[in-house]
C-alpha positions as CSV (number, residue, x, y, z in Angstrom):
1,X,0.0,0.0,0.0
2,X,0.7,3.4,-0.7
3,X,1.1,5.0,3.0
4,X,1.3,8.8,3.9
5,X,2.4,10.0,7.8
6,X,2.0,12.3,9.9
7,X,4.8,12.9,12.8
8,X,7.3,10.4,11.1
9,X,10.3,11.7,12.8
10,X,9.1,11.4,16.4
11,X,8.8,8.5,18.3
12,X,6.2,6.7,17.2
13,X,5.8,7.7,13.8
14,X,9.4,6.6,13.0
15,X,8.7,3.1,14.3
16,X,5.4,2.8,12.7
17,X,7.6,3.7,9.5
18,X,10.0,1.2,10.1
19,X,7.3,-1.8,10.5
20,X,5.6,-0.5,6.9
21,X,8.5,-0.5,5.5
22,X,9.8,-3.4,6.4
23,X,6.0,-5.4,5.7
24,X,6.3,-3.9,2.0
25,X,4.7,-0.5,2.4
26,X,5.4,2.5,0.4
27,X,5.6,5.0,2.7
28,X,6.1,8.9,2.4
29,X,6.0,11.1,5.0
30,X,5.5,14.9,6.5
31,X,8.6,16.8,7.6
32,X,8.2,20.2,8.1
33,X,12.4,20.8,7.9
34,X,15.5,19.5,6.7
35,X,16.6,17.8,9.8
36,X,13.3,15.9,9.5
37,X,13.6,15.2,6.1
38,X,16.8,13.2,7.3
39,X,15.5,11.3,10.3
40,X,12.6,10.1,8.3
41,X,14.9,8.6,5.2
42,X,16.6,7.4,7.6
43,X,13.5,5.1,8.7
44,X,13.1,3.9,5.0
45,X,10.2,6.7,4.1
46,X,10.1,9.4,1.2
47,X,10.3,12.7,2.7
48,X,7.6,15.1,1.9
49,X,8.3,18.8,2.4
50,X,4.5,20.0,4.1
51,X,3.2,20.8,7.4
52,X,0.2,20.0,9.0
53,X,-0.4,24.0,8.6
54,X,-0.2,23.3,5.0
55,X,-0.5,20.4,4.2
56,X,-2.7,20.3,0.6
57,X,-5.1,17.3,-1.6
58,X,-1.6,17.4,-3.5
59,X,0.6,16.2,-0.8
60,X,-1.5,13.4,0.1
61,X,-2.6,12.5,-3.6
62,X,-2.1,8.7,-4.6
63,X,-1.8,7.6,-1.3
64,X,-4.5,4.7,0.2
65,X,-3.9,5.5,3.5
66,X,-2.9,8.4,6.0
67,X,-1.6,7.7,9.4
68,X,-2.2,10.4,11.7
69,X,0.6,10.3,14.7
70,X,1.3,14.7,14.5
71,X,0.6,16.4,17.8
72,X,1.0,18.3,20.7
73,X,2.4,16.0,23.1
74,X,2.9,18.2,26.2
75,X,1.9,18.2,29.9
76,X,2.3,22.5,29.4
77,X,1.1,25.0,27.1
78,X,-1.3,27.4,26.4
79,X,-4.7,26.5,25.0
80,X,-4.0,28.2,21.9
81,X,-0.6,25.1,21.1
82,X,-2.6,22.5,22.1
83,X,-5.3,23.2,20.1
84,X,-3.7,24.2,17.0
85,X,-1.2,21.0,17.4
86,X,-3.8,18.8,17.8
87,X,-7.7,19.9,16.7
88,X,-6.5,22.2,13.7
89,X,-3.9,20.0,12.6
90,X,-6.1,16.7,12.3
91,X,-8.9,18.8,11.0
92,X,-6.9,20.2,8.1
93,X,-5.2,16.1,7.7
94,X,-8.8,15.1,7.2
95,X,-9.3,17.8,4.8
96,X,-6.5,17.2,2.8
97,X,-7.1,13.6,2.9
98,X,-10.5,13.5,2.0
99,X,-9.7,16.2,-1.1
100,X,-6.9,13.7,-2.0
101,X,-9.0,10.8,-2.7
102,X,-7.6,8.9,0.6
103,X,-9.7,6.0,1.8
104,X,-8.3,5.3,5.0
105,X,-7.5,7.4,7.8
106,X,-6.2,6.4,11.1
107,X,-5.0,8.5,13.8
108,X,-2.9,8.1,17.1
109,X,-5.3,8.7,19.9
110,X,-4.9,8.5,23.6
111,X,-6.3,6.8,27.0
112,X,-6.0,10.6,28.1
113,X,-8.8,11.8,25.9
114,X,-11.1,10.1,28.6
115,X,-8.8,10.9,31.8
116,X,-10.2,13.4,34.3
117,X,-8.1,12.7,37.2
118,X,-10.2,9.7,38.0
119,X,-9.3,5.9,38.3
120,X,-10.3,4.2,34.8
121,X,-10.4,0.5,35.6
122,X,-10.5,-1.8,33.0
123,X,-12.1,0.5,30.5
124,X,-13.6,-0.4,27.3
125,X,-14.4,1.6,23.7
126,X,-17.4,1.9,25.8
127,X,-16.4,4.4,28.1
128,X,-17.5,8.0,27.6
129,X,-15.9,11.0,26.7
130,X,-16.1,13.2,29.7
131,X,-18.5,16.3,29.4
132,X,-15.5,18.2,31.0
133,X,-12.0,18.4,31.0
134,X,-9.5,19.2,33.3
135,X,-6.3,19.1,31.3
136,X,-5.7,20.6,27.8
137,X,-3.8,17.5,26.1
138,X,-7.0,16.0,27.2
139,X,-9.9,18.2,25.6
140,X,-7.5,18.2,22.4
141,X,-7.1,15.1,21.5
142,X,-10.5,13.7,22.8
143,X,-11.9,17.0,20.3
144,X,-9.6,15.7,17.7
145,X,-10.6,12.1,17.7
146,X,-14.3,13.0,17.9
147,X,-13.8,14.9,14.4
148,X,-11.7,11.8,13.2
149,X,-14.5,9.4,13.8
150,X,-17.6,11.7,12.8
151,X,-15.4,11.9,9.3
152,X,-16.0,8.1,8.8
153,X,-18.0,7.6,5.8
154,X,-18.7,5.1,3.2
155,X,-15.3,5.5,0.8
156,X,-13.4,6.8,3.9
157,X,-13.2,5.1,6.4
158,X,-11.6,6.4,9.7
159,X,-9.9,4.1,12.9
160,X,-8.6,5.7,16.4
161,X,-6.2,3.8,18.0
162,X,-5.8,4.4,21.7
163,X,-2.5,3.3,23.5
164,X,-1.3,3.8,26.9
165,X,1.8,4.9,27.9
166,X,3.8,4.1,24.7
167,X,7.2,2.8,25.6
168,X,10.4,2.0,24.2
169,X,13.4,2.6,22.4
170,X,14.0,6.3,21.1
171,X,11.4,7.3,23.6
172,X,11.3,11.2,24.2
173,X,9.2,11.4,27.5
174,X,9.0,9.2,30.0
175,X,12.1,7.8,29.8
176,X,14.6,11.0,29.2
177,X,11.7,12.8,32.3
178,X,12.8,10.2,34.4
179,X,16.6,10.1,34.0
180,X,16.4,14.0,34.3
181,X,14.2,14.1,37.8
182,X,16.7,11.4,38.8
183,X,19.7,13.5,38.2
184,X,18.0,16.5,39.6
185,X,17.3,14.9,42.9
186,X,13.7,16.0,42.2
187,X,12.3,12.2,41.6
188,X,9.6,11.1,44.1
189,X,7.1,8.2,43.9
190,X,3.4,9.8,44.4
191,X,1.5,7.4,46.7
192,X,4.2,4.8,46.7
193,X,2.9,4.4,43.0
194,X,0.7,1.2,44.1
195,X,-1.6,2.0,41.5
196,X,-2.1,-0.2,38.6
197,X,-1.5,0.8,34.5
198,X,-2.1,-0.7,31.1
199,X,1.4,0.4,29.0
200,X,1.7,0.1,25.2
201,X,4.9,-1.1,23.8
202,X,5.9,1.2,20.7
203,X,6.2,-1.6,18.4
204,X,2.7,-3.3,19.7
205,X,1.5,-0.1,19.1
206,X,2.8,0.2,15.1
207,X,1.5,-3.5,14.8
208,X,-1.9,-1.8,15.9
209,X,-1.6,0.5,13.1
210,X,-0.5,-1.7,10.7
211,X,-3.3,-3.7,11.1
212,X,-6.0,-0.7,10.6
213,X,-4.3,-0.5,7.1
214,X,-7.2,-3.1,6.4
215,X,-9.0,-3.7,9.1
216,X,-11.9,-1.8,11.7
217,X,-13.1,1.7,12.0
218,X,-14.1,3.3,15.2
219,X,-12.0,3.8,17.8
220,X,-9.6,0.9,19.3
221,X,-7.7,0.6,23.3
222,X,-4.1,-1.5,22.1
223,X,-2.0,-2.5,24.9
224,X,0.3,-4.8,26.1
225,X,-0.6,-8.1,28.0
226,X,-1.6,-7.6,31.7
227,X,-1.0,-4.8,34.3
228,X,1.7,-3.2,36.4
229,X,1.5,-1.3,39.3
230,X,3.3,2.4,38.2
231,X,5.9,1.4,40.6
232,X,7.0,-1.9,39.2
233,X,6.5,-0.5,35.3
234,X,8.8,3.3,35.8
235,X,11.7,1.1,37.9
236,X,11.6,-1.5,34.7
237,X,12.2,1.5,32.7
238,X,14.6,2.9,34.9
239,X,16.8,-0.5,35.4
240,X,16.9,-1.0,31.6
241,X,18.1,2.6,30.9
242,X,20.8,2.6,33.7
243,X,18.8,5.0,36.2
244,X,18.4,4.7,39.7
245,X,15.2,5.8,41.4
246,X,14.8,6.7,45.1
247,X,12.5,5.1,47.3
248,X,10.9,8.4,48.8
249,X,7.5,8.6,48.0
250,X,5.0,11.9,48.7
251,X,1.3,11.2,49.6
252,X,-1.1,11.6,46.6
253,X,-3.3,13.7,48.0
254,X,-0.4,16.3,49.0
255,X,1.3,16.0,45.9
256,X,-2.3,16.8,43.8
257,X,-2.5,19.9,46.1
258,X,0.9,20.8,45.7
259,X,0.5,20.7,41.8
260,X,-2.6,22.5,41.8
261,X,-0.3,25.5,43.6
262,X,2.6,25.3,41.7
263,X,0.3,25.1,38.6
264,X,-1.8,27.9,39.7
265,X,1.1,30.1,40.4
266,X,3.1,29.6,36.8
267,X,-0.5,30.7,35.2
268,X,-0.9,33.4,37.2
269,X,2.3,35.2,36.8
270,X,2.4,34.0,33.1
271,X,5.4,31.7,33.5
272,X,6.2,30.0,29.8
273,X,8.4,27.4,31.0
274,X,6.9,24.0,32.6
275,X,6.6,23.3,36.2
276,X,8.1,21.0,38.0
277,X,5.3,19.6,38.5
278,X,2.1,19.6,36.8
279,X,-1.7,18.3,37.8
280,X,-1.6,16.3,34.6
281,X,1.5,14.4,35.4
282,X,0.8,13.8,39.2
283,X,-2.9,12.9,38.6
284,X,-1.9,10.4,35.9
285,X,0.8,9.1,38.8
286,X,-1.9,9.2,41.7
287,X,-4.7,7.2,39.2
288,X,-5.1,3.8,38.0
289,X,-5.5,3.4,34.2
290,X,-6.4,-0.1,33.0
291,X,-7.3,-0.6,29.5
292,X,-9.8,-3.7,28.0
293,X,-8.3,-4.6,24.1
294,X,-10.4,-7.1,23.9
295,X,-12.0,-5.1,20.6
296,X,-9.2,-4.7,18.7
297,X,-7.7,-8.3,19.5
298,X,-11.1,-9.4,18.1
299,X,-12.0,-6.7,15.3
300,X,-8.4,-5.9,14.0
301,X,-6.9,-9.5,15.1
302,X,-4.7,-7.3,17.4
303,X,-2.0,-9.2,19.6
304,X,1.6,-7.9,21.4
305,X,4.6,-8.9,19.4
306,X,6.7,-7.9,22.2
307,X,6.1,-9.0,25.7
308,X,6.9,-6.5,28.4
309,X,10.1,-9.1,29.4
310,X,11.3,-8.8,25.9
311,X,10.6,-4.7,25.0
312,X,12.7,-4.1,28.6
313,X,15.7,-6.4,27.1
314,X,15.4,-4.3,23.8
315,X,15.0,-1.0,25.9
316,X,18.7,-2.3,27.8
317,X,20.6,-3.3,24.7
318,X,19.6,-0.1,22.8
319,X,20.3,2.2,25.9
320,X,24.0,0.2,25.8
321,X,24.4,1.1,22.6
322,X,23.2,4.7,22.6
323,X,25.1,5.5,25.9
């Protein structure tokens, strides 16, 4: 197939690229500058000089199928980022898409889009969006997948698929957050991080999407087998990476009230950088977010390729190398 992405130097763009590539795919993809251009021919795609704040029927043209993964990943910014990176930008990727003569359009959702500081346990496609939002990433992408799946129509059909916590090699977030709190002395386990999470390894993840090349529409939760308690799952990630975590741990409901006041205060006096700490992060730490699959295993014949054992051993050997 013909394959066109969105967000192919990032994370998980780059290995979605990798796994088309490698299963036969033609893929181009979006790169907004040179540097990008490079990382994704590096990954085996055609780079495609475009932005999502451009992006035209012409870019897209010829291709069978786009894959969506652009967007503002953040736990800070102002309403105005996250909505342009994430609601405008998918808006004018279905636009463009549609135009182009595309039939398939899948995006990289999010858990988060149904996260209001709240345990989720053992959620399904079921579950609600919430009528309101407490976090901007949040909103965003739950607004943005909504327009993705009222788009589905007969000729265009559109999929959402939700990870949770996407992990792995080349990782950007949680891993390089956690080797920099760990330097910084600033590390501390919220609630003695007992609660459980579903994670997502990256390449069960591009397996996900590689399946919804063919198969599903609607919106799909893709994770990997069982569930960790956030403890167990960040001193994995930690051991395999070479970082050492402290034991101290902070109450979770003095550390939500402590983010609430740190937050609070950077908004009020109109601070640009992040906090240390944000309600986002520290409600996600504080929460339990189990996920149910059992839709995609059944619908797109979804199943990990990489057990948690094995994705940690990758995690070690690539942080050797990279090191």
């Amino acid at each position: 197939m013909k394959l066109f992405v969105t967000g192919g130097s990032g994370f998980v763009g780059g290995h979605f690229i990798e796994r088309a590539v490698a299963a036969g795919h033609h893929v181009r993809a979006m790169a907004r500058t040179a540097a990008a251009a490079d990382v994704v021919r590096s990954y085996g795609a055609e780079a495609v000089v475009a932005s999502l704040d451009d992006v035209s029927e012409g870019h897209v043209r010829g291709s069978d199928a786009v894959i969506h993964a652009a967007a503002h990943v953040s736990e800070w910014g102002t309403r105005e980022q996250f909505w342009h990176g994430n609601v405008t930008g998918t808006e004018r990727m279905l636009e463009a898409a549609r135009a182009g003569g595309v039939r398939r359009f899948i995006h990289v959702g999010t858990e988060a889009a149904l996260f209001v500081g709240a345990d989720l346990l053992r959620i399904d496609e079921s579950q609600p969006y919430p009528t309101r939002h407490r976090y901007l990433y949040s909103e965003t992408k739950a607004v943005a997948e909504q327009r993705v799946l009222a788009a589905n129509a007969p000729g265009f059909l559109t999929v959402s698929i939700r990870p949770r916590l996407v992990w792995g090699p080349r990782d950007t977030s949680v891993l390089p957050a956690l080797a920099r709190m760990a330097a910084q002395g600033s590390f501390a386990w919220v609630g003695g991080g007992v609660k459980l999470t579903s994670t997502t390894h990256v390449e069960n993840l591009a397996q996900a999407l590689l399946l919804a090349l063919t198969r599903g529409s609607g919106a799909y939760f893709v994770v990997d087998d069982g569930q960790r308690s956030i403890r167990s799952v960040l001193s994995a990630f930690a051991a395999a990476t070479g970082v050492e975590l402290p034991a101290r741990s902070i109450p979770a409901a003095a550390a939500r009230l402590l983010a609430r006041i740190v937050e609070g205060s950077f908004r009020l006096f109109r601070v640009r950088r992040a906090p240390p700490m944000t309600r986002f992060a520290i409600d996600m730490l504080s929460s339990e977010v189990t996920l149910d699959d059992s839709k995609a295993r059944r619908e797109l014949g979804y199943q990990p390729t990489v057990s948690f054992d094995e994705g940690l051993a990758r995690l070690a050997v690539h942080s050797a190398v990279t090191a």
